[in-house]
C-alpha positions as a Python dict, from the first residue, in 0.01 Angstrom:
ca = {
    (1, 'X'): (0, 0, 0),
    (2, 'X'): (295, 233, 49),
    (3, 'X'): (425, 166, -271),
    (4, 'X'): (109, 213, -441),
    (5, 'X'): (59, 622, -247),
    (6, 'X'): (419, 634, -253),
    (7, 'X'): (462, 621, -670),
    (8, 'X'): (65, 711, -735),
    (9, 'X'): (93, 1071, -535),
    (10, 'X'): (482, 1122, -667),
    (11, 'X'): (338, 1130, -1039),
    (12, 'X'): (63, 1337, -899),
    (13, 'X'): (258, 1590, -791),
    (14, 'X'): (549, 1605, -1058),
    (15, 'X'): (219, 1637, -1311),
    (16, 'X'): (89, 1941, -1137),
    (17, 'X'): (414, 2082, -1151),
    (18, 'X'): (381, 2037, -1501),
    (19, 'X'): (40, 2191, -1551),
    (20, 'X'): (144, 2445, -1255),
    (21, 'X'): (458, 2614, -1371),
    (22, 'X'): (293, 2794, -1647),
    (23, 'X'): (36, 2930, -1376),
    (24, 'X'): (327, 3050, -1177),
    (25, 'X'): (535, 3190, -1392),
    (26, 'X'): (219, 3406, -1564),
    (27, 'X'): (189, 3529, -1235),
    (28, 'X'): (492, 3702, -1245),
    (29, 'X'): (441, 3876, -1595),
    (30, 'X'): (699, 3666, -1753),
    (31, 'X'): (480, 3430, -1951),
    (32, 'X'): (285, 3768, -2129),
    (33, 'X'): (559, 3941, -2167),
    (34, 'X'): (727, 3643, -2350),
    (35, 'X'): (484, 3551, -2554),
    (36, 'X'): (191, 3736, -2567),
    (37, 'X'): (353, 4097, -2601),
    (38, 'X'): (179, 4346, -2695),
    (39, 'X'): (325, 4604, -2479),
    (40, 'X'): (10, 4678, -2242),
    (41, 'X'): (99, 4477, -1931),
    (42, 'X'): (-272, 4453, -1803),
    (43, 'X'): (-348, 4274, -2129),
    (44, 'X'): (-55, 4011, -2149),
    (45, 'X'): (-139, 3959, -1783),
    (46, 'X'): (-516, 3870, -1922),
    (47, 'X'): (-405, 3673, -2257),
    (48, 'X'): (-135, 3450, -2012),
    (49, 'X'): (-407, 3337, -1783),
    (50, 'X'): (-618, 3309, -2106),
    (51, 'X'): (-371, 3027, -2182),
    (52, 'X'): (-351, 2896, -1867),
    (53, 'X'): (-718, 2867, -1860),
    (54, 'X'): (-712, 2672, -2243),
    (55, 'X'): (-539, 2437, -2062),
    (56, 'X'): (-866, 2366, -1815),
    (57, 'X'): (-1077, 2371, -2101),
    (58, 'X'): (-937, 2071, -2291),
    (59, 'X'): (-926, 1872, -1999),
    (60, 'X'): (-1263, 1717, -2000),
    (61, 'X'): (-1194, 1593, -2368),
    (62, 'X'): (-940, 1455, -2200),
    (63, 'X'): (-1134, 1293, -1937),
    (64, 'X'): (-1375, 1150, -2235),
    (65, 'X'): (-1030, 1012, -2380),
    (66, 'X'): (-847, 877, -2125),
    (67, 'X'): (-1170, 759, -1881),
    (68, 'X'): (-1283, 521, -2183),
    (69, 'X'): (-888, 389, -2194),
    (70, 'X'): (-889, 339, -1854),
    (71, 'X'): (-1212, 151, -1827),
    (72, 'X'): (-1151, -81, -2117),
    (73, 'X'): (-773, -129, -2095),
    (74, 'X'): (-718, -34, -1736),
    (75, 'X'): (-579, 219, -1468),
    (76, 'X'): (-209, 163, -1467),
    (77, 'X'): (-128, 200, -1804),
    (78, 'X'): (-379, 447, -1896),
    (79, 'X'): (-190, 700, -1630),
    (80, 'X'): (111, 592, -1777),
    (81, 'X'): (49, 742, -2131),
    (82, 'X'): (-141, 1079, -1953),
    (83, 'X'): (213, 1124, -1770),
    (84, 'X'): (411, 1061, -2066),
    (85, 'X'): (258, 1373, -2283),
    (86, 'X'): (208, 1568, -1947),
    (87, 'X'): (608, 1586, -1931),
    (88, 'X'): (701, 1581, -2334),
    (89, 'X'): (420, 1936, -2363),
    (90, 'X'): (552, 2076, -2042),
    (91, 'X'): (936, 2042, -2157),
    (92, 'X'): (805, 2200, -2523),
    (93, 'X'): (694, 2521, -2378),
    (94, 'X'): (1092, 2544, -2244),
    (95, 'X'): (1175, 2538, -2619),
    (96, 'X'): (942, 2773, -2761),
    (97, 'X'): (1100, 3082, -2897),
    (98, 'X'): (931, 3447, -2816),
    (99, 'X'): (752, 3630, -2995),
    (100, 'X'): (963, 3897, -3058),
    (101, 'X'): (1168, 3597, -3209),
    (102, 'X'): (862, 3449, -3449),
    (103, 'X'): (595, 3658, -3407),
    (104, 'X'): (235, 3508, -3369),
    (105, 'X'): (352, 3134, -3454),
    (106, 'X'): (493, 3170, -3008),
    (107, 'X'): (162, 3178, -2866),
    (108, 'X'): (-38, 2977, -3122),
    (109, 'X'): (225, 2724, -3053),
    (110, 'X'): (228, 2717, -2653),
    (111, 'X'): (-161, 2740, -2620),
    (112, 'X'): (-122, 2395, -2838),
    (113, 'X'): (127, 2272, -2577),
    (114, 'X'): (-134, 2411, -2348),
    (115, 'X'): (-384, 2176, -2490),
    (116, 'X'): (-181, 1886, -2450),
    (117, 'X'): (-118, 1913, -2115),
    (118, 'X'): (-503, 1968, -2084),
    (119, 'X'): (-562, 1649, -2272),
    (120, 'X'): (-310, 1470, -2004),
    (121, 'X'): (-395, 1630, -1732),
    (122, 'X'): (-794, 1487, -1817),
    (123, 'X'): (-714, 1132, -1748),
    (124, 'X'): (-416, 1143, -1489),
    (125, 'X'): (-636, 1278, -1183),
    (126, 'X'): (-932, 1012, -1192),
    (127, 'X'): (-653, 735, -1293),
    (128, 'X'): (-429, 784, -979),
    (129, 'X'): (-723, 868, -739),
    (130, 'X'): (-904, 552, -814),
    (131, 'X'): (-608, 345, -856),
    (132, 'X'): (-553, 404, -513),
    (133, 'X'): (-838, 406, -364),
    (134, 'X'): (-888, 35, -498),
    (135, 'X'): (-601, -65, -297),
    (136, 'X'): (-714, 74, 11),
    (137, 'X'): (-799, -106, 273),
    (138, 'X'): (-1222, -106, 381),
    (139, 'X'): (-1234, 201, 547),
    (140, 'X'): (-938, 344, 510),
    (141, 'X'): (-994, 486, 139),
    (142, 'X'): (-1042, 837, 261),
    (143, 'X'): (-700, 874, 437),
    (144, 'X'): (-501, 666, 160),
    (145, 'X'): (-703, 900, -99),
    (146, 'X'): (-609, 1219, 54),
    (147, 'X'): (-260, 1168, -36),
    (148, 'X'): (-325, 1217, -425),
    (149, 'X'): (-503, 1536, -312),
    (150, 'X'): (-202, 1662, -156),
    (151, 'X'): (-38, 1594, -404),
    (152, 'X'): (-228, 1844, -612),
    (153, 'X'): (-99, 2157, -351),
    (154, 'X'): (275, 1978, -416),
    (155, 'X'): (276, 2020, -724),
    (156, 'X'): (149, 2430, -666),
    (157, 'X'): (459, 2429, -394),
    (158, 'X'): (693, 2244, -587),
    (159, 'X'): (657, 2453, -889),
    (160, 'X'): (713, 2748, -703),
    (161, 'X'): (1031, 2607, -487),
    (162, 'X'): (1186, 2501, -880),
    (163, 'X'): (1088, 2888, -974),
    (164, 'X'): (1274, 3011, -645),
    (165, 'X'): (1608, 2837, -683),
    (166, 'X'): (1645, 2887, -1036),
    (167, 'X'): (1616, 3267, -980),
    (168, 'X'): (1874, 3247, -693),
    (169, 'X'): (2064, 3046, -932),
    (170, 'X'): (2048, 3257, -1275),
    (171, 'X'): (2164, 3640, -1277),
    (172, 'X'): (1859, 3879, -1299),
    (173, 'X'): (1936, 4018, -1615),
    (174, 'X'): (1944, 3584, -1729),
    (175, 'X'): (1668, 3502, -1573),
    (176, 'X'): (1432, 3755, -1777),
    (177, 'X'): (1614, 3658, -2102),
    (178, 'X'): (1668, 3242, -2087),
    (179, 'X'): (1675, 3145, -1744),
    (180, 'X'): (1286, 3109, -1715),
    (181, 'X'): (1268, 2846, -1905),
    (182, 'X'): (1463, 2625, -1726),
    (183, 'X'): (1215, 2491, -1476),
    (184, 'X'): (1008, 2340, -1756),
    (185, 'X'): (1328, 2181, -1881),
    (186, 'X'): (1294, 2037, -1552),
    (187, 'X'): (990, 1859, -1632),
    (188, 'X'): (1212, 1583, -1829),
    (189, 'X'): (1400, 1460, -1497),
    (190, 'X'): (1057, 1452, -1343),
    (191, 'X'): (959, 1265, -1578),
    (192, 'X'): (1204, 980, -1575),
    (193, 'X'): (1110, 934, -1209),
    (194, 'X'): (755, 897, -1241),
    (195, 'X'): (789, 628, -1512),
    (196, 'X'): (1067, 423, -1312),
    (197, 'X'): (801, 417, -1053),
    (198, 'X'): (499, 385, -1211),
    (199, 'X'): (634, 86, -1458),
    (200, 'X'): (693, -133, -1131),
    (201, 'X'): (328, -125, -996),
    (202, 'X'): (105, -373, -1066),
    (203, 'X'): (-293, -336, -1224),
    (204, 'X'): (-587, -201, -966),
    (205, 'X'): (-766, -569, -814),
    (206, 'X'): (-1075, -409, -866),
    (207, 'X'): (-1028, -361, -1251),
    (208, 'X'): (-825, -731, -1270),
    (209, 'X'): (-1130, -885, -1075),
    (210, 'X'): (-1339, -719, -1322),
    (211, 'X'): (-1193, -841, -1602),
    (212, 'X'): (-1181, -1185, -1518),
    (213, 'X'): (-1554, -1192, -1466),
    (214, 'X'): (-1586, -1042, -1808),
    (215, 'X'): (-1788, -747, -1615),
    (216, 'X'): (-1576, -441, -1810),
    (217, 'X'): (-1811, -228, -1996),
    (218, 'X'): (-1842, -230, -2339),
    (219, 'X'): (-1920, 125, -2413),
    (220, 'X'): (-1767, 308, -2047),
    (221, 'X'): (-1839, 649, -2223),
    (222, 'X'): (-2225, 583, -2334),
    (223, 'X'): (-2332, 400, -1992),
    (224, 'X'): (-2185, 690, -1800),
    (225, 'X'): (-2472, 862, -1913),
    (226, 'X'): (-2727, 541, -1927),
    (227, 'X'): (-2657, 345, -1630),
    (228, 'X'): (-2947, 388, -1328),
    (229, 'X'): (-2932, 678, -1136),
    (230, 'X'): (-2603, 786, -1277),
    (231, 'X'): (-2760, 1112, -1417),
    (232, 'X'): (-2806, 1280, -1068),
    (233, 'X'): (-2448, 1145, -950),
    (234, 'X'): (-2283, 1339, -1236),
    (235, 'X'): (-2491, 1646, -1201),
    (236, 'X'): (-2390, 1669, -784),
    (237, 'X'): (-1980, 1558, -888),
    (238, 'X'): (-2028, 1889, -1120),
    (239, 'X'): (-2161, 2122, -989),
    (240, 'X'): (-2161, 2033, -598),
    (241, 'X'): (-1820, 1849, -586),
    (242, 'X'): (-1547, 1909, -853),
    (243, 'X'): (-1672, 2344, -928),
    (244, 'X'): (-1685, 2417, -526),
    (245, 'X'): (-1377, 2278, -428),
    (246, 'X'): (-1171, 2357, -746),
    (247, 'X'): (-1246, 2762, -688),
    (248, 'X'): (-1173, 2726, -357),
    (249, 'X'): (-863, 2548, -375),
    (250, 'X'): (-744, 2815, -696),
    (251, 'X'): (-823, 3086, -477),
    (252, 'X'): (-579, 2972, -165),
    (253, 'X'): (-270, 2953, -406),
    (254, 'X'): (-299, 3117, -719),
    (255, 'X'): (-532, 3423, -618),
    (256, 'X'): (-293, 3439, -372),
    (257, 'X'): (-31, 3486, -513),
    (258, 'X'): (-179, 3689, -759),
    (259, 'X'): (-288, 3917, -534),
    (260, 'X'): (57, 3941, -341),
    (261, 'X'): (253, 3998, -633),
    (262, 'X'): (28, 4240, -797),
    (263, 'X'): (-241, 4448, -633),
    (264, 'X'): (-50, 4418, -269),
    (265, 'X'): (276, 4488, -446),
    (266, 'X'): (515, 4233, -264),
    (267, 'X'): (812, 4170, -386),
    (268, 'X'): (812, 3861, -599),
    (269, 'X'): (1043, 3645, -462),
    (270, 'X'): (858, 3768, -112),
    (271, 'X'): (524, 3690, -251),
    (272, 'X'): (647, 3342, -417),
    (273, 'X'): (831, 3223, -78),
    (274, 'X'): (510, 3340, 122),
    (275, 'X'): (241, 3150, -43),
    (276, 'X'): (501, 2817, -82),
    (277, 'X'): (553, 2847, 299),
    (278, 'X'): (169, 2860, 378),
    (279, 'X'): (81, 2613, 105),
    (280, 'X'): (311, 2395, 275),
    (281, 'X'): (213, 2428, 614),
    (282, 'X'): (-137, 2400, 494),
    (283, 'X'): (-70, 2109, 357),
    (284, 'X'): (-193, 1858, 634),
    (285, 'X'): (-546, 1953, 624),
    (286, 'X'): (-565, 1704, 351),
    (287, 'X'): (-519, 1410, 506),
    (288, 'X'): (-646, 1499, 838),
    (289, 'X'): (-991, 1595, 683),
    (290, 'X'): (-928, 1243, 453),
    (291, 'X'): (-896, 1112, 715),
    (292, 'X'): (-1191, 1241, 940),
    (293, 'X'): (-1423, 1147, 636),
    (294, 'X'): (-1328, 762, 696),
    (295, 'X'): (-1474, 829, 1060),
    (296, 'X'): (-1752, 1070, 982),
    (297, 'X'): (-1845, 1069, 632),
    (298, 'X'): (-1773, 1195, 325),
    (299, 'X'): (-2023, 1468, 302),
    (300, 'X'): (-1995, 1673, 603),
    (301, 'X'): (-1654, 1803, 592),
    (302, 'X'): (-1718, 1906, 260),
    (303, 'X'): (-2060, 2088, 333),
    (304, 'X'): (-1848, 2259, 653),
    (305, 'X'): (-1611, 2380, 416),
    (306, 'X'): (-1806, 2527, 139),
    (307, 'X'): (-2051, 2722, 471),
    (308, 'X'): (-1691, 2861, 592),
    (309, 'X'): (-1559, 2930, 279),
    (310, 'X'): (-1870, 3178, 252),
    (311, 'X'): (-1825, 3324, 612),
    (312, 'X'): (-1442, 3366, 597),
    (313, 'X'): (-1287, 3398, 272),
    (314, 'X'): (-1322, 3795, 221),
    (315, 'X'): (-1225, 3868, 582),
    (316, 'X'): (-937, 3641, 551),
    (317, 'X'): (-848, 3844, 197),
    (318, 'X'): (-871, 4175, 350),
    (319, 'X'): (-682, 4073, 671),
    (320, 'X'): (-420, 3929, 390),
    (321, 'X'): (-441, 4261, 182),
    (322, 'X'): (-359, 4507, 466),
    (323, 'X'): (-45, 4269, 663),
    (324, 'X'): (102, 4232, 306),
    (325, 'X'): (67, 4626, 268),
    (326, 'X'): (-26, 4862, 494),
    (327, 'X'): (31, 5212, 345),
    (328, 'X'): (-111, 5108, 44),
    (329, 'X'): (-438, 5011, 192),
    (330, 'X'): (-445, 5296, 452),
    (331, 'X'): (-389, 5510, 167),
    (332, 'X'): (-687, 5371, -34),
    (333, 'X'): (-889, 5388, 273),
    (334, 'X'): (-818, 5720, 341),
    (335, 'X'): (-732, 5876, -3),
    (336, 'X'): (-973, 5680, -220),
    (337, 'X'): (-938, 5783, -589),
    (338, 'X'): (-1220, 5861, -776),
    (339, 'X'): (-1200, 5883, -1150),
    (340, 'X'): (-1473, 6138, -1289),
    (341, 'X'): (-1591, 6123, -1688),
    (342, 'X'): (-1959, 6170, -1898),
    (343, 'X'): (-1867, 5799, -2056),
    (344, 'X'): (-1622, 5604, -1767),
    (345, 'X'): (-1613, 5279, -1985),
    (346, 'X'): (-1245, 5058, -1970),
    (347, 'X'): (-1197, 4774, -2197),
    (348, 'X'): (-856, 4623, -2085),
    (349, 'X'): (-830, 4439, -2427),
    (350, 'X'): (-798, 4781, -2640),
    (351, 'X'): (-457, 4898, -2727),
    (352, 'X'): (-578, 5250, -2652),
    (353, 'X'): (-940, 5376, -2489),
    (354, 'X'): (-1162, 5566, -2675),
    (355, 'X'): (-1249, 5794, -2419),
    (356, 'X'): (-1075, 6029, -2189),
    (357, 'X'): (-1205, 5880, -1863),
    (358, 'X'): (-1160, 5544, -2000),
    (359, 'X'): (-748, 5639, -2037),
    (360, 'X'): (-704, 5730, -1670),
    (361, 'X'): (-868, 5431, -1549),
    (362, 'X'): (-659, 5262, -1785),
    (363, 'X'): (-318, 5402, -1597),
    (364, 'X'): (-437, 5370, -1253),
    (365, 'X'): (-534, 4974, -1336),
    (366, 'X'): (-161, 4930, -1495),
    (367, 'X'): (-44, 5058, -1126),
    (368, 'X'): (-301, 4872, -943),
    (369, 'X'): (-454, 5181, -771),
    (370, 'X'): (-815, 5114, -671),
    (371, 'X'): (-1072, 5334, -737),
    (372, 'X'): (-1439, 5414, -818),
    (373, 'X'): (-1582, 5592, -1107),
    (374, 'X'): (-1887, 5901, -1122),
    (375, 'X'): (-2023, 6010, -1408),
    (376, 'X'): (-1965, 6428, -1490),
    (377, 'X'): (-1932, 6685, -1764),
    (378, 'X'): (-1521, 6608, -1851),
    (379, 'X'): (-1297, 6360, -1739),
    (380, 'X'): (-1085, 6385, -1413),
    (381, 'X'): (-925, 6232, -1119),
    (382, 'X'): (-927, 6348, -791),
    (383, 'X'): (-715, 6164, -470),
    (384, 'X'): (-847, 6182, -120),
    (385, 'X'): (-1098, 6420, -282),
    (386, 'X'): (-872, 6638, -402),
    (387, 'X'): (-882, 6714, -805),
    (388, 'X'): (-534, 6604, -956),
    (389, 'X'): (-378, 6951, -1130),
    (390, 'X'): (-431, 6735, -1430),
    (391, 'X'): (-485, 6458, -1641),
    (392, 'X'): (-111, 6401, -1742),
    (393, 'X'): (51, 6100, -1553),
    (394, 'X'): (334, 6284, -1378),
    (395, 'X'): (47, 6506, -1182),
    (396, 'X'): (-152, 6199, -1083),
    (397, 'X'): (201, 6006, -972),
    (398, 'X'): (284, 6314, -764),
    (399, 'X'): (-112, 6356, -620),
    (400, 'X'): (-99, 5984, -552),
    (401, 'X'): (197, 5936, -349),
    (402, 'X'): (171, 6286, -168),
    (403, 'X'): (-183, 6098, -78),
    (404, 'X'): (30, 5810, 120),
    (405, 'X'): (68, 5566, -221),
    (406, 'X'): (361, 5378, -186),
    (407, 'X'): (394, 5219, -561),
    (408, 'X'): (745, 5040, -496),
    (409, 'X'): (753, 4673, -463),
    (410, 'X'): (746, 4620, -73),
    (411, 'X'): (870, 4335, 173),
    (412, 'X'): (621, 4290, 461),
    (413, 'X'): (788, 4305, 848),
    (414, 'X'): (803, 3966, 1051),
    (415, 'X'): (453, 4033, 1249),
    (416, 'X'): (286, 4101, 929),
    (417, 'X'): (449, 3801, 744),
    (418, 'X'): (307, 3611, 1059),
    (419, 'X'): (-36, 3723, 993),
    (420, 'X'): (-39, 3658, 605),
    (421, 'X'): (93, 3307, 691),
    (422, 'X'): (-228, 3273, 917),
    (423, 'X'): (-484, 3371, 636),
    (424, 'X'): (-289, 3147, 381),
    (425, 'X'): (-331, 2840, 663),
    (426, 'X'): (-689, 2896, 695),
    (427, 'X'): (-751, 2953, 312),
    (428, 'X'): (-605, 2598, 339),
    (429, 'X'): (-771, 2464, 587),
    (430, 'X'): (-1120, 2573, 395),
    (431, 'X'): (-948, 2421, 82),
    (432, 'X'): (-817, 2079, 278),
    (433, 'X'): (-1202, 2027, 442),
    (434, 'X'): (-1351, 2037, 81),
    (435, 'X'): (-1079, 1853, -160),
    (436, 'X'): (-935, 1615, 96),
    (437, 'X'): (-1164, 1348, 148),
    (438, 'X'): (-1307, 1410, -243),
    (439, 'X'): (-1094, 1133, -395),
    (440, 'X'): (-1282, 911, -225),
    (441, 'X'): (-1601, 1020, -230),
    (442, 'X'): (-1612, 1037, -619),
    (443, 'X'): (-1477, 689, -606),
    (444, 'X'): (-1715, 547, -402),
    (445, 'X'): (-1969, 769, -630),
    (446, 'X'): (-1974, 554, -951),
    (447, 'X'): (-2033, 235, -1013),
    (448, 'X'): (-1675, 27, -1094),
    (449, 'X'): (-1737, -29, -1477),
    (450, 'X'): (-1766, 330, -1536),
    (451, 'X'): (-1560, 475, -1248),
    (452, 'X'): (-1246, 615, -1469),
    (453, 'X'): (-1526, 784, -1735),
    (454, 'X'): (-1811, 836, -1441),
    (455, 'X'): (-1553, 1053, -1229),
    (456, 'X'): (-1323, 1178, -1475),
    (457, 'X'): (-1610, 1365, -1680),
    (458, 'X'): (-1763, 1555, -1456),
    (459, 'X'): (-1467, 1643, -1226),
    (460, 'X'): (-1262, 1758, -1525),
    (461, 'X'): (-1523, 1954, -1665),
    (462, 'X'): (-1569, 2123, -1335),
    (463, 'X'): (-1233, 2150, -1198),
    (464, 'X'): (-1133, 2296, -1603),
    (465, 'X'): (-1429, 2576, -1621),
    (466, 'X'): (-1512, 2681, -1264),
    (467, 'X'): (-1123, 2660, -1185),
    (468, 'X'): (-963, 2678, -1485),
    (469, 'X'): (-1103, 3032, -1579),
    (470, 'X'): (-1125, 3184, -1231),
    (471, 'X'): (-772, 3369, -1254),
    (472, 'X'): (-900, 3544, -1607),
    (473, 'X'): (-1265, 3563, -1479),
    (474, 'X'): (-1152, 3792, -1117),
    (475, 'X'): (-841, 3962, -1307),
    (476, 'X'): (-1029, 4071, -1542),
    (477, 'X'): (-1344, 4159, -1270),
    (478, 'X'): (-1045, 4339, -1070),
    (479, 'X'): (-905, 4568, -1365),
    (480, 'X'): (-1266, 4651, -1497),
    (481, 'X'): (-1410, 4746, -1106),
    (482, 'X'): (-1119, 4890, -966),
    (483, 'X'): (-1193, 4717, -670),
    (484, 'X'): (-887, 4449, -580),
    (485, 'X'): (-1141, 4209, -406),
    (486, 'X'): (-1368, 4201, -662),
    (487, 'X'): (-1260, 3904, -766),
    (488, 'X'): (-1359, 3679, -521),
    (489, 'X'): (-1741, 3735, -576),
    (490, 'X'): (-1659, 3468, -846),
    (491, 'X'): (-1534, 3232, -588),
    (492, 'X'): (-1824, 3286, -358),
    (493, 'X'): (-2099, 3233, -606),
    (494, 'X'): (-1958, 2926, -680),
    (495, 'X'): (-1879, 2807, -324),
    (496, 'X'): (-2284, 2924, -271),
    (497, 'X'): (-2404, 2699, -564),
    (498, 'X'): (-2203, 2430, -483),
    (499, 'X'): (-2315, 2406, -112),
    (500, 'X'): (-2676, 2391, -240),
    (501, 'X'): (-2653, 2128, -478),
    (502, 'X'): (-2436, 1897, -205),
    (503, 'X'): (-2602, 1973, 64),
    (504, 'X'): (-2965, 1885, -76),
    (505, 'X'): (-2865, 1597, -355),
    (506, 'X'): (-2555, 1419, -215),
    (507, 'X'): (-2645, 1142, 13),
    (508, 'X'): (-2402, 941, 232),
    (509, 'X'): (-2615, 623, 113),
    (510, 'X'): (-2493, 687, -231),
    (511, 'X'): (-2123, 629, -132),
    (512, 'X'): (-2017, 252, -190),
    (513, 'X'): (-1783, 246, 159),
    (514, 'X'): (-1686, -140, 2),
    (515, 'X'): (-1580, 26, -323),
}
């Protein structure tokens, strides 16, 4: 059984490193600038986690794929192949030249590396969570489970720890130029591990038994949709299970970061080592609330979650947003900026704004100054209520930081560092109560002839357009509103939908505890 977690959650993690590192390095402005250039930062910014979220969007086709191989042929060497093209797409993105180099053939060709990874990414989750869940000992499959689950926040920490040392490791002026690229170069040793390890495990008993009976389904993919009763159990791993937890869990690490690196201004490396560290001490809640769900059940840690997740996660935000930088948020507090215009429309795809009012708020969103719009005779900005001397940008600079706005890239002291760490723990702690015990409940969900397609489908499909999309969805909701925390209505509108559907249409009785 330690073999099995051992090798299963290993090539869970180095996977999500490969799907990760692109989300971590588009955090940083790298990944736009690279390829996406088009010299307005708060649109390569949008078209990077545009590709990031292409990506998500493939991986239910993937699911489709892959859950119909790994009904009919069977979970080992289904997961094999999915970790296979993971690490070849993940090492082509290193390889890609910019597009100052080639022009538009850069990002056509890394949102089709983004696709592939997508397609991979579809069929290794439900493979290695149900491979090991049909090793697990009767009533222990929550706790062995919770270990691939980890294993997805690993992969978010490991990615970032690769990210850290090769900057330490490269020269600045390197690292913007070539030295980027080398943690998805790294994806190749990563690679070689998982299939030395993989190669040596044997076939799930469940799927061997299952085959010897001549009990595998014919068609996987057309009775995940015919079999008795399996309608409603795809329609609650949707939209109560896979969407709730995945925009949680996005929101803990990569809003997080995110939000640290650009609205709060931290310092990358700062920002980077700060949501690693609480990712990693975070990390337990998995397996303790995997755990728990062997004891208690599978349904009411996740219900718990979800309600907390509503009660906590903007308090926890704006706790985060003020330890990570105080004079900036006392100075929007006290100094809010108003922007003033007959027509205040922003569209942060256009190269240039039609209107006047629409060009200030475009500066101020480059900066990442908050602020609120009113609609007057001619366009204007004014700074703790205060009209700016002007509309040119070195008035508005001067009115903003004689207003108390600090626009440098800041390091937070210890005791505020202390307090970010807290929020990030308890942003895990909400994400740990809702994903950790999850393997196993969408395991013990679907019948075993159809469990590869029956889980992979719907969890793919939720995890890759709730989750997938929520960086673009509350960027973009950030730079049109002005407000930094905008954002995270898109998390709680989820979290709200997805408590309602589990809470009135997931029974314990549906959960095969023998599965």
């Amino acid at each position: 059984m330690r073999q099995v977690v051992t090798a299963s959650s290993l090539g869970t993690i180095f996977e999500w490193y490969d799907f990760f590192i692109y989300g971590t390095l588009a955090a940083s402005g790298i990944i736009g600038r690279t390829f996406f250039a088009t010299g307005n930062p708060v649109m390569e910014t949008l078209y990077a986690w545009a590709g990031f979220a292409v990506g998500f969007g493939f991986r239910p086709l993937g699911a489709v794929l892959f859950g119909y191989l790994g009904d009919k042929l069977g979970r080992k060497y289904t997961f094999l192949v999915t970790i296979t093209l993971m690490g070849v797409a993940t090492a082509g993105v290193g390889f890609v030249p910019s597009y100052a180099s080639i022009g538009a053939a850069a990002p056509i060709i890394v949102i089709g590396l983004r696709i592939l990874q997508g397609l991979a990414l579809g069929g290794e989750y439900g493979g290695a969570a149900i491979y090991v869940a049909e090793h697990a000992p009767k009533g222990q499959a929550g706790y062995h489970t919770s270990f691939i689950q980890a294993s997805v926040s690993a992969g978010f920490i490991l990615s970032l720890a690769v990210v850290l040392i090769c900057r330490f490791a490269v020269p600045a002026d390197a690292w913007d130029e070539w030295g980027w690229r080398l943690p998805f170069l790294f994806s190749i040793a990563l690679l070689a591990i998982s299939l030395w390890m993989r190669v040596k495990l044997s076939e799930s008993p469940v799927f061997k038994a299952m085959k010897a009976a001549g009990e595998l389904a014919r068609n996987p993919l057309k009775e995940t949709f015919t079999y008795p009763g399996n309608a409603r159990r795809l329609f609650v791993a949707l939209f109560g299970i896979a969407a709730g937890l995945t925009v949680i869990w996005y929101t803990a690490t990569f809003s997080v970061l995110s939000f640290l690196q650009g609205t709060m201004r931290v310092e990358p490396v700062a920002a980077q080592l700060l949501a690693a560290g609480g990712a990693l001490a975070g990390i337990f809640w998995f397996t303790l609330f995997g755990k728990l769900s062997d004891r208690i059940g599978r349904k009411k840690p996740v219900v718990l979650g979800y309600a907390f997740t509503l009660l906590m996660l903007f308090p926890l935000f704006w706790a985060m947003g003020f330890a990570a930088n105080p004079d900036l948020a006392q100075a929007a507090r006290k100094a809010p900026v108003v922007v003033s215009g007959p027509a205040c429309s922003y569209d942060p795809a256009a190269k240039q704004q039609a209107e006047s009012c629409g060009q200030l708020i475009d500066y101020l969103s480059k900066k990442g100054i908050p602020y609120t719009t009113v609609v007057t005779p001619s366009a204007s900005v004014s700074v703790g209520g205060m009209p700016v001397v002007s509309n040119m940008p070195a008035d508005i600079d001067r009115a903003l930081s004689d207003a108390g706005y600090k626009l440098d890239k800041v390091v937070p002291t210890i005791d505020n560092i202390v307090l970010i760490l807290i929020a990030i723990v308890a942003l895990a702690a909400l994400s740990g109560a809702t994903f950790g015990p999850v393997a196993a409940l969408l395991t013990e969900l679907f019948p075993a002839r159809i469990r590869y397609s029956s889980m992979s489908i719907p969890y793919h499909i939720g995890t890759g357009y709730f989750g997938g999309f929520l960086p673009l969805i509350s960027q973009y909701m950030v730079a049109t509103s002005g407000d930094p925390y905008a954002g995270l209505w898109y998390t709680w509108g989820v979290v709200a939908m997805a408590l309602v559907v589990t809470l009135f249409f997931l029974k314990e009785s549906d959960l095969r505890q023998d599965a």
